[in-house]
C-alpha positions as a printed NumPy array, in Angstrom:
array([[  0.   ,   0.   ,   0.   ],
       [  2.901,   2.42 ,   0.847],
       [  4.239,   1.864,  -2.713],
       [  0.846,   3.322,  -4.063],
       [  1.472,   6.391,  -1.814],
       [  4.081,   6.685,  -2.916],
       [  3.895,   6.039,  -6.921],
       [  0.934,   8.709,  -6.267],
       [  2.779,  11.625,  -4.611],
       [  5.265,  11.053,  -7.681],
       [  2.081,  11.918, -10.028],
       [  0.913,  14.842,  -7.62 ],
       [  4.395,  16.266,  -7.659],
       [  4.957,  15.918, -11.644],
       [  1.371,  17.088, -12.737],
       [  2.615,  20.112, -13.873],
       [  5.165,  18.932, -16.282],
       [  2.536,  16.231, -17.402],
       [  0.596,  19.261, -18.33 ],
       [  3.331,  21.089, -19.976],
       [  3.919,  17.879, -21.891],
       [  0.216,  17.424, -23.419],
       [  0.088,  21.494, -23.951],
       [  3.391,  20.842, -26.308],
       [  1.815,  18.021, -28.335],
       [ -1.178,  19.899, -28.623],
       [  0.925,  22.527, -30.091],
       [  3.116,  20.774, -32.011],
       [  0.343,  18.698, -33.623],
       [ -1.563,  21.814, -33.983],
       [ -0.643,  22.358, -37.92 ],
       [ -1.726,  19.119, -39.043],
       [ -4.958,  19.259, -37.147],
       [ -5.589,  22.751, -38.949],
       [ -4.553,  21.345, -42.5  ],
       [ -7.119,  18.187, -42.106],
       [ -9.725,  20.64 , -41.053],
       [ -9.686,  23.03 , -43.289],
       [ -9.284,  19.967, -45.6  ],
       [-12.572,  18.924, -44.611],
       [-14.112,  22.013, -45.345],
       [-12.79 ,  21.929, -49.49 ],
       [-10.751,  24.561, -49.313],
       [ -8.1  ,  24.981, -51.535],
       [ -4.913,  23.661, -51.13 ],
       [ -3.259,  27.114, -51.266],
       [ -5.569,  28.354, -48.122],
       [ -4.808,  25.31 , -46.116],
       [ -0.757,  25.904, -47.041],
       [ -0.467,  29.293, -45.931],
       [ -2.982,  28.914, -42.643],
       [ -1.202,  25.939, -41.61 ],
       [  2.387,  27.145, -41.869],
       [  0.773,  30.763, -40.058],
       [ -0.602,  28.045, -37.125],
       [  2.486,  26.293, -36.677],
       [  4.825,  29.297, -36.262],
       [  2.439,  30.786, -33.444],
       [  2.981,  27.282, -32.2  ],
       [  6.308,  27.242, -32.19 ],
       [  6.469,  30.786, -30.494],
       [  3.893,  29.735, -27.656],
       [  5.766,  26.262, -27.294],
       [  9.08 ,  28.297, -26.693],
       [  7.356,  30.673, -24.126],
       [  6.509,  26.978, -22.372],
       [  9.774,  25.981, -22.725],
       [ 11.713,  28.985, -21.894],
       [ 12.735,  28.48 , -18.37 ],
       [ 14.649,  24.951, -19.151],
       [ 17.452,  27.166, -21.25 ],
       [ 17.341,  29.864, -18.711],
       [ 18.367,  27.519, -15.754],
       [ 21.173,  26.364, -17.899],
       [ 22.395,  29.575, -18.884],
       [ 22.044,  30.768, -15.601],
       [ 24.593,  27.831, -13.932],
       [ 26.95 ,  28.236, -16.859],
       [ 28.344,  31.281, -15.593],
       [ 28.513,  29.833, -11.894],
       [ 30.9  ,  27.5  , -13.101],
       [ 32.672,  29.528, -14.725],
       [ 33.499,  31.877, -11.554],
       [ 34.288,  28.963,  -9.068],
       [ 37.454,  27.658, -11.22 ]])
Protein backbone atom coordinates (compact mmCIF):
# COMPACT_ATOMS: atom_id res chain seq x y z
CA UNK A 1 0.00 0.00 0.00
CA UNK A 2 2.90 2.42 0.85
CA UNK A 3 4.24 1.86 -2.71
CA UNK A 4 0.85 3.32 -4.06
CA UNK A 5 1.47 6.39 -1.81
CA UNK A 6 4.08 6.69 -2.92
CA UNK A 7 3.89 6.04 -6.92
CA UNK A 8 0.93 8.71 -6.27
CA UNK A 9 2.78 11.62 -4.61
CA UNK A 10 5.27 11.05 -7.68
CA UNK A 11 2.08 11.92 -10.03
CA UNK A 12 0.91 14.84 -7.62
CA UNK A 13 4.40 16.27 -7.66
CA UNK A 14 4.96 15.92 -11.64
CA UNK A 15 1.37 17.09 -12.74
CA UNK A 16 2.62 20.11 -13.87
CA UNK A 17 5.16 18.93 -16.28
CA UNK A 18 2.54 16.23 -17.40
CA UNK A 19 0.60 19.26 -18.33
CA UNK A 20 3.33 21.09 -19.98
CA UNK A 21 3.92 17.88 -21.89
CA UNK A 22 0.22 17.42 -23.42
CA UNK A 23 0.09 21.49 -23.95
CA UNK A 24 3.39 20.84 -26.31
CA UNK A 25 1.81 18.02 -28.34
CA UNK A 26 -1.18 19.90 -28.62
CA UNK A 27 0.93 22.53 -30.09
CA UNK A 28 3.12 20.77 -32.01
CA UNK A 29 0.34 18.70 -33.62
CA UNK A 30 -1.56 21.81 -33.98
CA UNK A 31 -0.64 22.36 -37.92
CA UNK A 32 -1.73 19.12 -39.04
CA UNK A 33 -4.96 19.26 -37.15
CA UNK A 34 -5.59 22.75 -38.95
CA UNK A 35 -4.55 21.34 -42.50
CA UNK A 36 -7.12 18.19 -42.11
CA UNK A 37 -9.73 20.64 -41.05
CA UNK A 38 -9.69 23.03 -43.29
CA UNK A 39 -9.28 19.97 -45.60
CA UNK A 40 -12.57 18.92 -44.61
CA UNK A 41 -14.11 22.01 -45.34
CA UNK A 42 -12.79 21.93 -49.49
CA UNK A 43 -10.75 24.56 -49.31
CA UNK A 44 -8.10 24.98 -51.54
CA UNK A 45 -4.91 23.66 -51.13
CA UNK A 46 -3.26 27.11 -51.27
CA UNK A 47 -5.57 28.35 -48.12
CA UNK A 48 -4.81 25.31 -46.12
CA UNK A 49 -0.76 25.90 -47.04
CA UNK A 50 -0.47 29.29 -45.93
CA UNK A 51 -2.98 28.91 -42.64
CA UNK A 52 -1.20 25.94 -41.61
CA UNK A 53 2.39 27.14 -41.87
CA UNK A 54 0.77 30.76 -40.06
CA UNK A 55 -0.60 28.04 -37.12
CA UNK A 56 2.49 26.29 -36.68
CA UNK A 57 4.82 29.30 -36.26
CA UNK A 58 2.44 30.79 -33.44
CA UNK A 59 2.98 27.28 -32.20
CA UNK A 60 6.31 27.24 -32.19
CA UNK A 61 6.47 30.79 -30.49
CA UNK A 62 3.89 29.73 -27.66
CA UNK A 63 5.77 26.26 -27.29
CA UNK A 64 9.08 28.30 -26.69
CA UNK A 65 7.36 30.67 -24.13
CA UNK A 66 6.51 26.98 -22.37
CA UNK A 67 9.77 25.98 -22.72
CA UNK A 68 11.71 28.98 -21.89
CA UNK A 69 12.74 28.48 -18.37
CA UNK A 70 14.65 24.95 -19.15
CA UNK A 71 17.45 27.17 -21.25
CA UNK A 72 17.34 29.86 -18.71
CA UNK A 73 18.37 27.52 -15.75
CA UNK A 74 21.17 26.36 -17.90
CA UNK A 75 22.40 29.57 -18.88
CA UNK A 76 22.04 30.77 -15.60
CA UNK A 77 24.59 27.83 -13.93
CA UNK A 78 26.95 28.24 -16.86
CA UNK A 79 28.34 31.28 -15.59
CA UNK A 80 28.51 29.83 -11.89
CA UNK A 81 30.90 27.50 -13.10
CA UNK A 82 32.67 29.53 -14.72
CA UNK A 83 33.50 31.88 -11.55
CA UNK A 84 34.29 28.96 -9.07
CA UNK A 85 37.45 27.66 -11.22
Amino acid sequence: MSWIKKELNYLKDSFSQILNGFLLFILVSSGLGCAILLNYFELNGTIIAFLSVIIQVIALILSYFLVRKYFIEKDEKHPEDIKKR
